[in-house]
C-alpha angles and dihedrals in degrees: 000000000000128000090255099046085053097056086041089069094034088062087046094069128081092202095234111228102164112110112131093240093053107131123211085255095059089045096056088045092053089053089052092049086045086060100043087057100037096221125169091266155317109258111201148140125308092246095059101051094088078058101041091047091054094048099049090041105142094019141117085231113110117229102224126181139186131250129190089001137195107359106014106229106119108111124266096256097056093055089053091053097045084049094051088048100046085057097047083043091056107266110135089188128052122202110206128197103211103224089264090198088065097050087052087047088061082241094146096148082067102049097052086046090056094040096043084051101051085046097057091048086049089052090050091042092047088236130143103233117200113188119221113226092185093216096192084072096045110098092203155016090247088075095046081055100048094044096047084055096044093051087044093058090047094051109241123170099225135016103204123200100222155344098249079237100073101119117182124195111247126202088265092050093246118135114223131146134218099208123170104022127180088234089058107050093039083055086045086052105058096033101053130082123260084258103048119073131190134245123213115203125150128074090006106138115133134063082231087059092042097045088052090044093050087048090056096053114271123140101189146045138196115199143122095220084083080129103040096049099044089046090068092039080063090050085051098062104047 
């Protein structure tokens, strides 16, 4: 692996901090870590972006935050209202949950009206904004579509497959999540605009994963084995 191929996938991962545990310590270190290996963005709770912008002041390093997550289910309006604020707040990417229940309602008049809405108050607030289909929820492949080419009419940057906290019920009552899976983004793929791009997070946790995922197409990762993955991209090289 050579130095720019490296950096190539560096500047492919939104470094995830976003477990609810996470302390204000963590989240300071993650964004240290973010900054020694030079990676798109943190991606991290509202709360933290004062701190994160603060951190990455300077740096190449992109401050992104969450809205709606990770369910979804806050009112338009106040995800209108926690985008406007994370961008007055520093973040330069928003992360939307799309309200799940009402793409499974058929409600689709709705969803482009959140979505349309979030994206406006990204545009005033000079933010990316990337909408989370949540594809563990989705029952088929008919929804992924429609909302790839939704997204794609209102003029979104990114289309992302999940929230990394999507847990479904199995047969054993376990709750576990696919994520990113290879069937999804190459559905993503063929079905979004030449300006829109798709994010992959959920399950990504190995160079091996990233490296299939950015030959595919795929311009951005969320995961927290940032280290872990450029680490042996490191190995690799020498």
């Amino acid at each position: 692996m050579t130095l720019k191929q490296l950096e190539s996938v560096a500047k492919m991962i939104d470094h995830a901090l976003l477990h609810p545990t996470l302390t204000d310590a963590e989240l300071k270190a993650g964004c240290q870590l973010a900054l020694k290996y030079n990676v798109a963005s943190v991606c991290i709770k509202p709360y933290a972006v004062p701190m994160a912008a603060e951190l990455l002041a300077g740096s190449d390093v992109k401050v992104c935050t969450v809205v709606g997550f990770p369910h979804g289910s806050q009112p338009a309006h106040l995800k209108v209202a926690e985008s406007l604020q994370a961008c007055q707040d520093g973040a330069t990417e928003i992360d939307m949950v799309i309200n799940i229940g009402k793409v499974l309602s058929g409600d689709w008049e709705y969803i482009a009206y959140e979505i349309r809405l979030v994206n406006l108050a990204c545009q005033r607030g000079n933010a990316t904004v990337k909408v989370i289909f949540e594809n563990d929820y989705l029952p088929d492949d008919a929804c992924k579509i429609r909302l790839c080419r939704l997204c794609t009419e209102i003029g979104v940057a990114f289309v992302k497959t999940s929230t990394g906290f999507g847990f479904v019920k199995g047969a054993d009552g376990c709750y576990d999540y696919k994520g990113a899976t290879e069937h999804d983004l190459w559905l993503m793929l063929a079905n979004i605009g030449p300006n829109v791009e798709v994010k992959a997070s959920g399950g990504i946790r190995t160079l091996d994963e990233a490296l299939r995922i950015q030959q595919m197409g795929v311009k951005r990762i969320g995961t927290s084995s940032t280290a872990a993955i450029l680490d042996e991209a490191y190995r690799r090289m020498s």
